[in-house]
C-alpha positions as CSV (number, residue, x, y, z in Angstrom):
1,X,0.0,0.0,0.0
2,X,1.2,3.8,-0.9
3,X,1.1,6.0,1.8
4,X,-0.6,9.3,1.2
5,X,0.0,12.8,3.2
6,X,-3.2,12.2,5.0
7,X,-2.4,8.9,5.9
8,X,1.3,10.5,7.2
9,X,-0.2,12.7,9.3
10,X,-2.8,10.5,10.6
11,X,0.4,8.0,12.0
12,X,2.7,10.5,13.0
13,X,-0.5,11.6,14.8
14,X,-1.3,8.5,16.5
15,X,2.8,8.4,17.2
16,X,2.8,11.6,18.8
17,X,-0.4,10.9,20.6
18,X,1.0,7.6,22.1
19,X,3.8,9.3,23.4
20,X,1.7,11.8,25.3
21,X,-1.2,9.6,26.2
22,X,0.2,6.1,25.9
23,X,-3.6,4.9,24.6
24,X,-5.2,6.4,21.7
25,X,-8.6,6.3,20.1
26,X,-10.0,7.9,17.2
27,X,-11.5,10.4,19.3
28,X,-8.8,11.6,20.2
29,X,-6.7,11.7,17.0
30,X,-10.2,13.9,15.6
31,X,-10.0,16.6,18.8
32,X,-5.5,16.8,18.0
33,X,-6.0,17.2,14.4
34,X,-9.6,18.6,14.6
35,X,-11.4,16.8,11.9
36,X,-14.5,14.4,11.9
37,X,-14.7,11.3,13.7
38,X,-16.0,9.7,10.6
39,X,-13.0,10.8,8.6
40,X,-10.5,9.4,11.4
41,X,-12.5,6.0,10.9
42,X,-12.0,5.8,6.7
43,X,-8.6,6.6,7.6
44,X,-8.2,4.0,10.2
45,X,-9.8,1.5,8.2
46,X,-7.3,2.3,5.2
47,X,-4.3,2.1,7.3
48,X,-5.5,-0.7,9.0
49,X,-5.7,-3.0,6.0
50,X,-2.3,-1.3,4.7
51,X,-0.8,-2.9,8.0
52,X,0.5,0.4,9.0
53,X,-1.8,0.1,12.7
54,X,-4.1,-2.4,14.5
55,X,-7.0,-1.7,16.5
56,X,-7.6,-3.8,20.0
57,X,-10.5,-5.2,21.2
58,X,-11.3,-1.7,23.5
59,X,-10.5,0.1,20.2
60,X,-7.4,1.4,20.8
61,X,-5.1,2.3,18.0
62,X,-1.4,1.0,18.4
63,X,1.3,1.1,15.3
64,X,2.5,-2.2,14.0
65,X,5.7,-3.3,15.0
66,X,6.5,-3.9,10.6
67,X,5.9,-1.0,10.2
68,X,7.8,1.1,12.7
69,X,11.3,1.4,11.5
70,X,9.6,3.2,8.0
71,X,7.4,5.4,10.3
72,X,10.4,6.5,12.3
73,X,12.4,6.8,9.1
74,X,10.0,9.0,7.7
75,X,9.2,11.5,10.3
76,X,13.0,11.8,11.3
77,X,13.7,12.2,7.4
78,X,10.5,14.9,7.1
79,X,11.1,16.3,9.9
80,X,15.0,16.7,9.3
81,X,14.0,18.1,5.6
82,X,11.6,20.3,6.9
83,X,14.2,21.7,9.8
84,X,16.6,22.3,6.5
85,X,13.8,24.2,4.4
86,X,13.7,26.8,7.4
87,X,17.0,27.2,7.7
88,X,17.6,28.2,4.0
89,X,14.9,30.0,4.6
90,X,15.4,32.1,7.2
91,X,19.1,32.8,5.3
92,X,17.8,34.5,2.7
């Protein structure tokens, strides 16, 4: 499965939610990035059958352990690039 923006910031959601919280839902993941509960669901359900999270049986949302070392890849290489974009930015 592709990954998409929305399904990026949907994980790196649920990521930095899981630090904070330790549990999430989908409630919360719709009140941090302030969209729909339905919305959280399609996207749960996509990244779900993508293998990118699991949901328990007292629906909580946890990452899959296959897919971590690409999630953590990809933030810290995002979030690296995005550091470097603000720095040649703020030089010019």
């Amino acid at each position: 499965m592709k990954l998409h923006a929305s399904g990026e910031d949907y994980l790196e959601t649920i990521l930095v939610l899981q630090k904070k919280l330790g549990m999430v839902r989908s409630v919360d993941v719709a009140r941090h990035m302030e969209v729909s509960k339905p919305s959280v669901c399609h996207a749960v359900a996509t990244l779900r059958d993508g293998g990118f999270l699991m949901m328990d049986e007292d629906h909580f949302l946890h990452l899959t352990a296959s897919k971590l070392p690409f999630l953590f890849f990809y933030i810290l290489f995002f979030s690296s690039r995005q550091i470097l974009f603000l720095a040649v930015w703020h030089s010019l």
